[in-house]
Backbone as numpy.savetxt, mean C-alpha at the origin, in Angstrom:
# Nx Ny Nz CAx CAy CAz Cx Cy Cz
-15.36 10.65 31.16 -14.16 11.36 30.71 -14.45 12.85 30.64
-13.83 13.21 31.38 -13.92 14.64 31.39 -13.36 15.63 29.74
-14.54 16.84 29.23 -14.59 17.50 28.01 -13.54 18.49 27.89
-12.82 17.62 27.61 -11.35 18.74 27.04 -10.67 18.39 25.69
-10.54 19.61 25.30 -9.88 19.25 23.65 -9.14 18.27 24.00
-8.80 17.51 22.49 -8.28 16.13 22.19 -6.65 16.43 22.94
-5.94 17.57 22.53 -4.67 17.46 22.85 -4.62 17.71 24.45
-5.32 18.46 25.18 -5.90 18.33 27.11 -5.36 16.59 27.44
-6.96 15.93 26.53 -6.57 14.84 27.05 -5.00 13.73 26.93
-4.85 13.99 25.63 -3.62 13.33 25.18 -2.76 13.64 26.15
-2.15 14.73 26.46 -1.06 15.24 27.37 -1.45 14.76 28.89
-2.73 14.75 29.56 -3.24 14.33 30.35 -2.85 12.76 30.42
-2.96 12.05 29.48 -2.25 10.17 29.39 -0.86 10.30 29.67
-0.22 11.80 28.77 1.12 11.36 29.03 1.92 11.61 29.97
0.97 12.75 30.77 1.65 12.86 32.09 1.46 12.16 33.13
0.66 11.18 33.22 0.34 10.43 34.47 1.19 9.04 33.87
1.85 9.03 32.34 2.99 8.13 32.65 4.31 8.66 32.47
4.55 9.73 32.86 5.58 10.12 32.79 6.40 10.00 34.15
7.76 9.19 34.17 8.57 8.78 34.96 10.17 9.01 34.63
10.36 10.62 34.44 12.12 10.63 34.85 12.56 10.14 35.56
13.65 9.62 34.76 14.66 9.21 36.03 14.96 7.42 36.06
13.15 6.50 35.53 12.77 6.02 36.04 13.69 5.02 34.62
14.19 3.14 35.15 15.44 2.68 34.68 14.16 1.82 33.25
15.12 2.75 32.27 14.86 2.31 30.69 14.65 0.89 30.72
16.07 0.19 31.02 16.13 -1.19 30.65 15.59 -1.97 31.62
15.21 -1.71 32.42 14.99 -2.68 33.15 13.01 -2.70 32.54
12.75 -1.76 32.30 10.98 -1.70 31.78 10.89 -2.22 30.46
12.22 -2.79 29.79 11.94 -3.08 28.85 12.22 -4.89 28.89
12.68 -4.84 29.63 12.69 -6.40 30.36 11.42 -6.37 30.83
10.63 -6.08 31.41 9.73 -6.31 31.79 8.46 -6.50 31.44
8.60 -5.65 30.20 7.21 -5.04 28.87 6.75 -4.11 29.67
6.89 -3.11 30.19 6.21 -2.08 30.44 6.76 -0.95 29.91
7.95 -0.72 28.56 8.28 0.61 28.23 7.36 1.08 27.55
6.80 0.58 27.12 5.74 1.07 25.79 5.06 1.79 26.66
4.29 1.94 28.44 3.68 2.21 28.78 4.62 3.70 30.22
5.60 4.01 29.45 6.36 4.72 30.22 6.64 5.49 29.37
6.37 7.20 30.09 7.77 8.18 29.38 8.89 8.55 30.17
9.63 8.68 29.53 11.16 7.88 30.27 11.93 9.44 30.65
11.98 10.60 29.31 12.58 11.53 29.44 11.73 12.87 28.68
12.34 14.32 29.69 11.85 15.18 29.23 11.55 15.32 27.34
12.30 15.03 26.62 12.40 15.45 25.17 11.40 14.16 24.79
11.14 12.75 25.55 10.19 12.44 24.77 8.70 12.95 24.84
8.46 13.62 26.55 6.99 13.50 26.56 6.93 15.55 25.77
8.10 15.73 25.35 7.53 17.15 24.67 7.19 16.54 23.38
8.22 15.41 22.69 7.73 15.15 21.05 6.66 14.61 21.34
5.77 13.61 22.06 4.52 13.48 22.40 3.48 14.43 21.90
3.63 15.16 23.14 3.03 16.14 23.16 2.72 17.22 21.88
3.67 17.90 21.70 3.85 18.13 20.18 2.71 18.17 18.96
3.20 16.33 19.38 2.37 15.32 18.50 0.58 15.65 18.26
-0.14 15.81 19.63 -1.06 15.71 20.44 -1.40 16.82 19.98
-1.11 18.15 20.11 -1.19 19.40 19.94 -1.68 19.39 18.23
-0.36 19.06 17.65 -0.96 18.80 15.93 -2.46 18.20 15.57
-2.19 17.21 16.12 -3.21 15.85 16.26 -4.86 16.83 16.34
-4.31 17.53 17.57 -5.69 18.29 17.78 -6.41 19.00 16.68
-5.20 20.07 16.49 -5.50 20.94 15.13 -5.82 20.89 14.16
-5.52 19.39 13.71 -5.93 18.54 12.57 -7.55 18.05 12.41
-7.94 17.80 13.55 -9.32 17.22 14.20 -10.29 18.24 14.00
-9.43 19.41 14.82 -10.59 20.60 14.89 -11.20 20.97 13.56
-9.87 21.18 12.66 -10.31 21.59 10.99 -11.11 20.82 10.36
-10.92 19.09 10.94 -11.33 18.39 9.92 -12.65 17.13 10.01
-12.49 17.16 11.56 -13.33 16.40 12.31 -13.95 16.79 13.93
-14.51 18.13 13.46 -14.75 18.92 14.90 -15.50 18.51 16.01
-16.07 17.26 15.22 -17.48 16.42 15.75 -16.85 15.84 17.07
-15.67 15.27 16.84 -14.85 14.48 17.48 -14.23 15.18 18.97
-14.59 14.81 20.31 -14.66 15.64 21.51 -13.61 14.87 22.30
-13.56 13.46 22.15 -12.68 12.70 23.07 -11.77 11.62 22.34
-10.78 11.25 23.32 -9.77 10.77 22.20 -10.53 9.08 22.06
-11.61 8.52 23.08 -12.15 7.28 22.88 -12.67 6.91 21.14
-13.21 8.20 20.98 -13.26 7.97 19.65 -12.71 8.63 18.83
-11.49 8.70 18.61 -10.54 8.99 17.60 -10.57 7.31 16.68
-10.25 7.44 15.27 -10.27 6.05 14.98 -8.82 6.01 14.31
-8.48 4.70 13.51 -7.49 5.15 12.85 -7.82 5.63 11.54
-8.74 5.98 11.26 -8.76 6.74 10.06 -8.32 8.41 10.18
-8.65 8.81 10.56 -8.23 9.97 11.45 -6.75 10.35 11.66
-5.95 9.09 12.34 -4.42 8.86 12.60 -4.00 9.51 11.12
-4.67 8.36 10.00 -4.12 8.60 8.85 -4.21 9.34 8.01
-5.37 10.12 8.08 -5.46 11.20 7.56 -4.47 12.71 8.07
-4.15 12.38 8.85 -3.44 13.62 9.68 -2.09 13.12 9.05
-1.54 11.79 9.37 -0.01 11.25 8.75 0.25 11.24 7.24
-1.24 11.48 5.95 -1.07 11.76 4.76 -1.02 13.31 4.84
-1.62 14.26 5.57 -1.32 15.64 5.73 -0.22 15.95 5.57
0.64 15.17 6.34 2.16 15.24 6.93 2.85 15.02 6.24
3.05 14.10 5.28 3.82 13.38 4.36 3.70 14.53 3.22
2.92 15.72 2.81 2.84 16.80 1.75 4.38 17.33 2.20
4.81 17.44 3.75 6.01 18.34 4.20 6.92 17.92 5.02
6.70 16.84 5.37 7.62 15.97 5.99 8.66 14.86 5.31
9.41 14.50 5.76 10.71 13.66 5.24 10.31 12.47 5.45
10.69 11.00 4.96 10.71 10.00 5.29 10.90 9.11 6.56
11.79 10.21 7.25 12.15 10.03 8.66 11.31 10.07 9.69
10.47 11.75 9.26 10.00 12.20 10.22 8.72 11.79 10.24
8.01 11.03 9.10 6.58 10.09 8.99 6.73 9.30 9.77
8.04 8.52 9.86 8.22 7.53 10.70 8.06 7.60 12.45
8.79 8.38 12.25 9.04 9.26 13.64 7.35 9.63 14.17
6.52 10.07 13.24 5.10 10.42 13.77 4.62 9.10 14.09
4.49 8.07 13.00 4.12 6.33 13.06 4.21 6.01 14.87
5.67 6.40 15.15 6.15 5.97 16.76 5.43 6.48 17.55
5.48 7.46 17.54 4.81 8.74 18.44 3.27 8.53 18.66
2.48 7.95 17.68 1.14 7.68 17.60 0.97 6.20 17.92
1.91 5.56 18.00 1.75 3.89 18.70 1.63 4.39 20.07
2.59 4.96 20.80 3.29 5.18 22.06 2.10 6.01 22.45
1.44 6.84 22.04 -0.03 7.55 22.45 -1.09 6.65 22.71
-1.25 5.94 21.59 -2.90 5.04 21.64 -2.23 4.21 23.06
-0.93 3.58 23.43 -0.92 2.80 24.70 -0.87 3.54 25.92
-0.47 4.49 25.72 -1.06 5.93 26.69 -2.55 6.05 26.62
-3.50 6.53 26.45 -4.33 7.16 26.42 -5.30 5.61 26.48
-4.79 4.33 26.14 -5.81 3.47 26.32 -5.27 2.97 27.95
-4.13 3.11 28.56 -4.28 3.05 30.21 -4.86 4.32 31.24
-4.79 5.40 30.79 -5.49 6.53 30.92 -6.91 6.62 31.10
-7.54 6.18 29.90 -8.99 6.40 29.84 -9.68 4.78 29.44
-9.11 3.85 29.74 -9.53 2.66 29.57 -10.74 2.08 28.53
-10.16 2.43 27.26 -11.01 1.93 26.01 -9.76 1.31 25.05
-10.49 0.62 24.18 -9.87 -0.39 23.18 -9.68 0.48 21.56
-8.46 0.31 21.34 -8.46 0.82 19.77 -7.86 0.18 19.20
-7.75 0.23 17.62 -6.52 -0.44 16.88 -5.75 0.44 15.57
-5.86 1.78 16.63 -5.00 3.00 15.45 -3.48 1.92 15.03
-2.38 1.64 15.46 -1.42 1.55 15.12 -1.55 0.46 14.33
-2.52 -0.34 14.57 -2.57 -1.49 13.55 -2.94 -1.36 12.24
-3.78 -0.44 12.22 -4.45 -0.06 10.90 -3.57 1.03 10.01
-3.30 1.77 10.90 -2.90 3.01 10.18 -1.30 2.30 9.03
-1.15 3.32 7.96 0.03 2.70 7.17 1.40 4.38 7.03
1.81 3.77 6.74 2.99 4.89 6.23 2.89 5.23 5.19
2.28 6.57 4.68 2.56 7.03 3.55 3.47 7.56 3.32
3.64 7.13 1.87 4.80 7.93 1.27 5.36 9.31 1.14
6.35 10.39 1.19 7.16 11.72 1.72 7.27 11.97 0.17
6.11 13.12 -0.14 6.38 13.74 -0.66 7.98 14.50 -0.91
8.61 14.31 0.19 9.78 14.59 -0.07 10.86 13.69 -0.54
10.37 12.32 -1.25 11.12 11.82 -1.47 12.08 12.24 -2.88
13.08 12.05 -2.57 13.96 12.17 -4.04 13.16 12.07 -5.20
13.41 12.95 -6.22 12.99 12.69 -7.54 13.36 11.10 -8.29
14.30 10.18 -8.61 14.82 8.95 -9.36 13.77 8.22 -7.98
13.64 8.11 -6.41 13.34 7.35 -5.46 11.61 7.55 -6.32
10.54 8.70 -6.10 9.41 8.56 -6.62 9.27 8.35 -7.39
9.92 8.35 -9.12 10.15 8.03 -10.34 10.24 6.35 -10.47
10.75 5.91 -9.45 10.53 4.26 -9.32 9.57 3.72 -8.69
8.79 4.74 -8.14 7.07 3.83 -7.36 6.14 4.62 -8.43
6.72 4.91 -9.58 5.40 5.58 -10.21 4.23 4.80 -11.14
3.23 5.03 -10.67 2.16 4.22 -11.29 1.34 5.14 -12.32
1.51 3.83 -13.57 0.65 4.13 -14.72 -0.71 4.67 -14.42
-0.71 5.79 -15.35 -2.45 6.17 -15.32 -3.15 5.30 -16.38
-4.30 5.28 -15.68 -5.01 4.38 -16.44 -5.49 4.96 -17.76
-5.58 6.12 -17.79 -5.99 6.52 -19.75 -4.75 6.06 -20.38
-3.27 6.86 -19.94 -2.17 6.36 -20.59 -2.07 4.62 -21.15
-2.21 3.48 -20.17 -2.45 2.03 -20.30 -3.10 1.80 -21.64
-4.92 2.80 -21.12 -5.37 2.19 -22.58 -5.09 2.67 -23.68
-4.34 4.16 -23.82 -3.65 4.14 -24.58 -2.13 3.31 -25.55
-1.77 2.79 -24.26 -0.61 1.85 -24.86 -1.19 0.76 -25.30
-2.49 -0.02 -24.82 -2.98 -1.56 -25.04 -3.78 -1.03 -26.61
-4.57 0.18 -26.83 -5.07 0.45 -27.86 -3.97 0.65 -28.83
-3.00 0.93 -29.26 -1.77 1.38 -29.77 -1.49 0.01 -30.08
-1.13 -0.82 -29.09 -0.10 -2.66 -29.29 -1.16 -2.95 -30.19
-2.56 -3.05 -29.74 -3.28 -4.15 -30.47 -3.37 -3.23 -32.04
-3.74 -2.69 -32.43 -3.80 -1.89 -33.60 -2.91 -1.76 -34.33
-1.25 -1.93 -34.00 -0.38 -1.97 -34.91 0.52 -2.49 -34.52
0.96 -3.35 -33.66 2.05 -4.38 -32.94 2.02 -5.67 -33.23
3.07 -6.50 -34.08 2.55 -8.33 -33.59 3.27 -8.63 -32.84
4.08 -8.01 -32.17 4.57 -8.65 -30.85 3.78 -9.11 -29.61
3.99 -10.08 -29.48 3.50 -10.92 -28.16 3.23 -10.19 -26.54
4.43 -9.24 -26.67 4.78 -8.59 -25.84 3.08 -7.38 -25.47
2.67 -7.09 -26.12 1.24 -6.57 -25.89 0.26 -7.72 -25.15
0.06 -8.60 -25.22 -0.86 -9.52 -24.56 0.11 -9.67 -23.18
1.64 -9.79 -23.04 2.04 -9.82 -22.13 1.81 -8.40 -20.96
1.58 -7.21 -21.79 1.50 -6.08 -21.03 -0.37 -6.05 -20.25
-0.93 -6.76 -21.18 -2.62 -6.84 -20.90 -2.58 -8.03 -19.87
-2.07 -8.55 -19.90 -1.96 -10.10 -18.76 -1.34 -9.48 -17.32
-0.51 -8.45 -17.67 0.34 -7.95 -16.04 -0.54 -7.12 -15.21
-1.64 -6.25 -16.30 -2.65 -5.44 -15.99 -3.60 -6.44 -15.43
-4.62 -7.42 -16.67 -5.33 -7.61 -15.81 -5.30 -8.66 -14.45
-3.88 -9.12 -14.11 -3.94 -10.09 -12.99 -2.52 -9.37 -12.30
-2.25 -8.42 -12.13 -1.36 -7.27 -11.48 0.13 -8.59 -11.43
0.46 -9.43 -12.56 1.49 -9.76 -12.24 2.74 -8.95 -12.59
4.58 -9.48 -12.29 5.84 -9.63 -13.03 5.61 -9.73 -14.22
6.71 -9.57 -15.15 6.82 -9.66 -16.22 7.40 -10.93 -16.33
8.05 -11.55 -15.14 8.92 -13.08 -15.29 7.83 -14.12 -15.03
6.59 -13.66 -14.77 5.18 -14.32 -14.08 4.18 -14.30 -15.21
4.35 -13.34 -15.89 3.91 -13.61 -17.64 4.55 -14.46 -18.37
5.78 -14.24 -18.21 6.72 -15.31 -19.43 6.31 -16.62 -19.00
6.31 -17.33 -17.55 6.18 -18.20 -17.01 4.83 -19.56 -17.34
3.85 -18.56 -17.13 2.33 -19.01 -17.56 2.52 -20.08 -18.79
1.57 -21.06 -18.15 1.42 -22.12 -19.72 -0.28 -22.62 -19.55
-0.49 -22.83 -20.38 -2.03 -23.06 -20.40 -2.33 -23.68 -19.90
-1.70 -25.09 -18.79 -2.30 -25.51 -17.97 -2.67 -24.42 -16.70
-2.19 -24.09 -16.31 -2.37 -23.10 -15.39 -3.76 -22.28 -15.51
-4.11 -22.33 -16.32 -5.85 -21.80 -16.52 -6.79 -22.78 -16.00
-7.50 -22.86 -14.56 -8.58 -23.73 -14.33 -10.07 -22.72 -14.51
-10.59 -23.25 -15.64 -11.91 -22.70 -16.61 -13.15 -23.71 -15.21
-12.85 -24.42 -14.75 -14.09 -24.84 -13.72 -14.26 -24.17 -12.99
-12.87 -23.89 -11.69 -13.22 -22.91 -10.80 -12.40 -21.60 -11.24
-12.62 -21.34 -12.77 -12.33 -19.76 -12.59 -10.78 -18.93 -11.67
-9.71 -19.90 -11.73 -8.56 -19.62 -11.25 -7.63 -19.79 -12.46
-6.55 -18.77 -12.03 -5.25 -18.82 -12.64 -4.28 -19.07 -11.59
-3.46 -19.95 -11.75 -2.42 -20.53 -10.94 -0.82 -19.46 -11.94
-0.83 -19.25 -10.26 0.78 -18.57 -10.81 2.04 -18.54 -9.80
3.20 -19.07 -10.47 3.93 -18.96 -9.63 4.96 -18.18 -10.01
5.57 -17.55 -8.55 6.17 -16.12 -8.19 7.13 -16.30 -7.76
7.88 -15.26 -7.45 9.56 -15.35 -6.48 9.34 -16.67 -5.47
10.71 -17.05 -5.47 10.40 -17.79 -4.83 10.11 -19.03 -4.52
9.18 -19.17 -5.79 8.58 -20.29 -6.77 7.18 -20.40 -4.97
6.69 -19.40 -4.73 5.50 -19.30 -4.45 4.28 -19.52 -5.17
3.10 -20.20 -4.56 1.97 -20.23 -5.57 0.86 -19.15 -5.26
0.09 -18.85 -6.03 -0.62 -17.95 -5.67 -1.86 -18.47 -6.44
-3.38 -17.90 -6.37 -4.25 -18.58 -7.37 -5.34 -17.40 -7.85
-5.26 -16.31 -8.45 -6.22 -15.88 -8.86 -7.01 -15.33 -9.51
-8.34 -15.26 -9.03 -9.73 -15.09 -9.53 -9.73 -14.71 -11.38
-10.02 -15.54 -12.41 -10.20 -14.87 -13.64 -12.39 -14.32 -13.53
-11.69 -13.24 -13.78 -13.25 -12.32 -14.60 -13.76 -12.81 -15.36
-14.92 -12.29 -15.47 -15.60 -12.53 -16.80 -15.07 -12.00 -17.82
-14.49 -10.61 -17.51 -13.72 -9.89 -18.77 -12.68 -10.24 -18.86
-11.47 -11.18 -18.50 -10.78 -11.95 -18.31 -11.04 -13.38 -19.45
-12.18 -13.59 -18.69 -12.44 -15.38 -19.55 -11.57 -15.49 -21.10
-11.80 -14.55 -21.92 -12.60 -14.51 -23.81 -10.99 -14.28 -23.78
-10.46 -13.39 -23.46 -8.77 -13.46 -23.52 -7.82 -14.69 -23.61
-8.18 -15.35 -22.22 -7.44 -16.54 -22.08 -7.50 -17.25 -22.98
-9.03 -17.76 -23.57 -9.56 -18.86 -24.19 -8.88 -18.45 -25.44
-8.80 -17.25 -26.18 -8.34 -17.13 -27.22 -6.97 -16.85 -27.66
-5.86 -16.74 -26.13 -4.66 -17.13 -26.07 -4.32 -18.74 -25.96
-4.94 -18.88 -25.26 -4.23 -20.35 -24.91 -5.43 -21.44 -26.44
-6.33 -20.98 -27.26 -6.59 -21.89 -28.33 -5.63 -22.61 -29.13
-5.62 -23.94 -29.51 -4.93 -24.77 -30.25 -3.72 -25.11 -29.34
-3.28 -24.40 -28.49 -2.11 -24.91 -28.02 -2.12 -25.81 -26.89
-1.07 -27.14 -26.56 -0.82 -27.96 -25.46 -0.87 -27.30 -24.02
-1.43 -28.37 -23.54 -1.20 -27.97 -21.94 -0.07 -27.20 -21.53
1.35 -28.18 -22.37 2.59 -27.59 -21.26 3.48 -26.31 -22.20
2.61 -25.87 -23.43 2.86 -24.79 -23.86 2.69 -23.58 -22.82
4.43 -22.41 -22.85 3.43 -21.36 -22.59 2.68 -20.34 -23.09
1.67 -19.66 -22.56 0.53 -19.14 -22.37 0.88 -17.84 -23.56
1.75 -17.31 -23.40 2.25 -15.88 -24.21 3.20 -16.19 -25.49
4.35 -17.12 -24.41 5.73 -17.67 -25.77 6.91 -15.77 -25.71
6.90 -15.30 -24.71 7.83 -14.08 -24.51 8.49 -14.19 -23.50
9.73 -13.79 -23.54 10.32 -13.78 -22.54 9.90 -12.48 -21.67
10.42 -11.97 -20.43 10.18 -11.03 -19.66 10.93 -9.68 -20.12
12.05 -9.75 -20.69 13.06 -8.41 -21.09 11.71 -8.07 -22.08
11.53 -8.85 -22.96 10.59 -8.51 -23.99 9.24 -7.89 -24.18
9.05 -8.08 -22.72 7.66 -7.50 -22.24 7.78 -5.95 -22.13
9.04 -5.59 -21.64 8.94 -4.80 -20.71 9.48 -3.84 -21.90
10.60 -4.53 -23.13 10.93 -3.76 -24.11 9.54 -3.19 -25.31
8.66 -3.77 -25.11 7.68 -3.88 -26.16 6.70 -2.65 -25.16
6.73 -2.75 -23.82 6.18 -1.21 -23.67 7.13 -0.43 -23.69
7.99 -0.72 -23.31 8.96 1.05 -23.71 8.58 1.64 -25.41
8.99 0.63 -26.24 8.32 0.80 -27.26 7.56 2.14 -27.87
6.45 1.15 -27.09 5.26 1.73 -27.41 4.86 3.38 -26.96
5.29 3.18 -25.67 5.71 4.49 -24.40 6.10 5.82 -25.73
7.29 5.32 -26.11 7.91 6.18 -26.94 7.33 6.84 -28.18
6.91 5.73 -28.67 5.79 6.13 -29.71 4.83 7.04 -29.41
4.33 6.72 -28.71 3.17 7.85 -28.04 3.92 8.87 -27.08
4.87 9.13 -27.45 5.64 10.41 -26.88 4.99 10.18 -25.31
5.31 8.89 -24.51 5.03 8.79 -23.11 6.28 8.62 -22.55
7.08 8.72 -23.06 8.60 7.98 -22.35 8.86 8.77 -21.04
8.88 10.52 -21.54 9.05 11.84 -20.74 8.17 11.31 -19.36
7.11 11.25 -19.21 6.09 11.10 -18.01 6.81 9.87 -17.73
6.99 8.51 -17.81 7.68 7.60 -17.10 8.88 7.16 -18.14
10.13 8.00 -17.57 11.39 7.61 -17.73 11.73 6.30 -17.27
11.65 6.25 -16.01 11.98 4.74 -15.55 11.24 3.71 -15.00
10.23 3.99 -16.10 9.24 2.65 -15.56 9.06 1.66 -16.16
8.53 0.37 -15.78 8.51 -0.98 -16.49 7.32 -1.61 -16.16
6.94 -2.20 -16.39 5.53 -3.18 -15.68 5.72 -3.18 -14.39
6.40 -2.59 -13.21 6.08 -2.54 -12.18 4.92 -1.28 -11.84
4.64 -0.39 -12.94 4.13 0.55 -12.77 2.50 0.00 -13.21
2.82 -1.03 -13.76 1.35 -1.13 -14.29 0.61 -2.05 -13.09
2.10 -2.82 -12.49 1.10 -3.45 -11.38 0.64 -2.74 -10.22
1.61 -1.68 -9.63 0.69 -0.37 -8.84 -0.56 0.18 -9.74
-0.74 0.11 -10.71 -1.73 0.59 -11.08 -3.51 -0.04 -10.70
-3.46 -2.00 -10.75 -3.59 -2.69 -10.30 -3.81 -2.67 -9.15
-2.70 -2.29 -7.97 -2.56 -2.57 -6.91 -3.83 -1.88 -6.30
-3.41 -0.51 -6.56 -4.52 1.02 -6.59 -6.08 0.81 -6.31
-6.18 -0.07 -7.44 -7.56 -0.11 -8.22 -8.35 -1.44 -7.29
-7.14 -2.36 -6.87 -7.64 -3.39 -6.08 -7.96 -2.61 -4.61
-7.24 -1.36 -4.06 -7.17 -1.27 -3.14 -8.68 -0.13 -2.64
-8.89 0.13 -3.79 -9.67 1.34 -3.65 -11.19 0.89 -4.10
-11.25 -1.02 -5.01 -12.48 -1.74 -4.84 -12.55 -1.96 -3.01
-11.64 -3.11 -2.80 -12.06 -3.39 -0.99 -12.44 -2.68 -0.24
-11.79 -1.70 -0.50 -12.03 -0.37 0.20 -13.30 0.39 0.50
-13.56 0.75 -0.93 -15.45 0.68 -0.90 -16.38 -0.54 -0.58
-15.65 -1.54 -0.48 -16.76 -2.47 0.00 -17.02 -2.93 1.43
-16.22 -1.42 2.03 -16.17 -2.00 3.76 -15.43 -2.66 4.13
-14.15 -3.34 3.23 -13.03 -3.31 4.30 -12.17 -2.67 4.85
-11.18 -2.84 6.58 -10.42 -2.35 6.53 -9.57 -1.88 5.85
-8.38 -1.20 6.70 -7.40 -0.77 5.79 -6.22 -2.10 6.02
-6.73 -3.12 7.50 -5.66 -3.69 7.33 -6.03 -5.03 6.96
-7.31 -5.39 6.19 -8.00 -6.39 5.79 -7.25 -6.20 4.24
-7.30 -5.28 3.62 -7.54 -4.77 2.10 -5.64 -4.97 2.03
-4.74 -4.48 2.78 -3.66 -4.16 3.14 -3.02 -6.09 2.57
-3.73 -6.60 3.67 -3.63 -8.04 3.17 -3.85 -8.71 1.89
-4.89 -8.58 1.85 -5.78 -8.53 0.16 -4.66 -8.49 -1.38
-4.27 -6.98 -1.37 -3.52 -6.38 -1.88 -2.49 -7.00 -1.89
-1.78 -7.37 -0.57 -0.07 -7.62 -0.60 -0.38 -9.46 -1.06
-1.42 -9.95 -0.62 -0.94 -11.09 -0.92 -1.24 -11.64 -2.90
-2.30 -10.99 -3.52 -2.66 -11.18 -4.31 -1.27 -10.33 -5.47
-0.67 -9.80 -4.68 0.62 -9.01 -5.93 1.49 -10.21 -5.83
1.58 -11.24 -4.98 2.88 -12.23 -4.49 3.60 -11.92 -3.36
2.90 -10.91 -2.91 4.37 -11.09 -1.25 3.70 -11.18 -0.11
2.88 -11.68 -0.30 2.18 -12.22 1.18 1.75 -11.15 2.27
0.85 -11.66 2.79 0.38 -10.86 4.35 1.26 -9.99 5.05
0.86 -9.04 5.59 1.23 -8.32 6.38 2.76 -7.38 5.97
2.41 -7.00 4.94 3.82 -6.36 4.12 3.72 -4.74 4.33
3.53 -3.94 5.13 3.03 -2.34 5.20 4.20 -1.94 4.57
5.95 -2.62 4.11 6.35 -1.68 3.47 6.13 -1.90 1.93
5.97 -3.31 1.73 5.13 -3.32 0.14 4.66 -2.34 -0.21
3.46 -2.05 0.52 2.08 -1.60 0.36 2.29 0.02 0.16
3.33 0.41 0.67 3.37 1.68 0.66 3.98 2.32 -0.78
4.61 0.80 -1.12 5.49 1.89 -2.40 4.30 1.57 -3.59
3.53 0.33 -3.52 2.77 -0.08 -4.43 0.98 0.83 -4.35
1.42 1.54 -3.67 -0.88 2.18 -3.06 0.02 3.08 -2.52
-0.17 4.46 -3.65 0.10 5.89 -2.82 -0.87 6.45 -2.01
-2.34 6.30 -2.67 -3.53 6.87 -2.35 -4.53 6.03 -1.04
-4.03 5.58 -0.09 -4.69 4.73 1.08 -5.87 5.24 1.84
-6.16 5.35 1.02 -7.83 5.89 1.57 -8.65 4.91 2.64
């Protein structure tokens, strides 16, 4: 492969598929649009693209000479750049633009990648104020401030329900739900079921164990686990929120914030342990309740996709 900046080569893929003129529908009957540029205005937003792409590289990854090894980490780091000044639209719009490249540039220069698979959509800084105010995730000092606060002067139930959503990133209708059978102490599972009436099964901690055992003591199997309903959960942190003059920082949040918090923390263990982004992606979406392969889950629940 001949040594030309990243955006040389990029534009170089997209001009040797570039075909004005040449019939849209019929290449898409065929499966070959993905591997066609069809009209002047797309191979300039391409391009564009490529040009950025470069500039991004040079500042940030100068090491990097050819697009064979571009990875998708890279993709995504340039598309979280983007998202500081870009719209919701126009992330998207980059998402396209960087699929439609990697199938360019891998008939071009004949190597294997899996940018579009990996890479995710981050969230637009430009989103509406009430739109980000509803993906906002609890900080974790604030939490232990609210769980230190419930336990110290609360007898509402509703505190063990807020420590149960934390430590197993459930609903608040997935707390109320729980009954002490649902605790298997052999293999260290919690059985829970979700929208849906999906099952899900997991992993209790060690720091986990001493909780359960001392919630679910004296009581029947088909007792549940807490004895709260879900409004109640969610009223018993506002509560508390208020008390500690937290309301201001999350106006409109509920235990969905505590399970991004969760989500975060799950995403940013896998993460360090060498998995992908679209291994962890899985991980994440299925262990919250919504199963595999959810990238728009994932986006409102994991701002930080490292």
């Amino acid at each position: 492969m001949a040594k030309h900046n990243l955006a040389y080569q990029i534009d170089s893929a997209i001009q040797q598929a570039f075909r004005p003129g040449a019939d849209k529908h019929s290449g898409k009957h065929t499966g070959d649009s993905r591997g066609i540029v069809y009209s002047y205005n797309e191979k300039k937003s391409l391009q564009q693209v490529g040009y950025e792409f470069k500039s991004y590289m040079r500042a940030n990854f100068p090491g990097i000479e050819y697009v064979k090894d571009i990875e998708a980490d890279h993709w995504q780091g340039f598309l979280n750049q983007k998202s500081e000044t870009c719209s919701t639209a126009t992330i998207k719009n980059y998402v396209s633009r960087i699929s439609k490249i990697e199938v360019l540039c891998q008939s071009k220069f004949r190597f294997k990648s899996n940018w579009a698979e990996c890479i995710l959509t981050p969230q637009s800084a430009k989103t509406p104020s009430n739109e980000k105010l509803r993906t906002q995730m609890m900080d974790k000092n604030d939490l232990v401030r609210v769980l230190d606060y419930g336990y110290k002067n609360c007898t509402s139930k509703g505190v063990l329900g807020i420590d149960l959503s934390y430590r197993f990133g459930l609903r608040d209708a997935e707390v109320a739900s729980l009954r002490v059978r649902d605790i298997d102490y052999n293999n260290r599972l919690l059985h829970v079921v979700g929208k849906g009436g999906r099952h899900r099964y997991l992993v209790i901690e060690d720091s986990d164990l001493q909780l359960l055992k001392n919630i679910s003591k004296g009581k029947c199997l088909d007792d549940r686990l807490v004895g709260i309903n879900a409004d109640s959960i969610n009223q018993q942190l506002n509560r508390i929120l208020k008390t500690l003059k937290l309301k201001d920082k999350y106006p409109l949040t509920s235990i969905h914030s505590i399970r991004k918090l969760k989500a975060q923390e799950l995403w940013t263990t896998k993460r360090n342990d060498g998995c992908s982004k679209k291994e962890t992606m899985d991980y994440v979406s299925s262990y919250l309740g919504h199963g595999k392969g959810r990238f728009d889950i994932i986006n409102i629940y994991v701002q930080n996709q490292h």
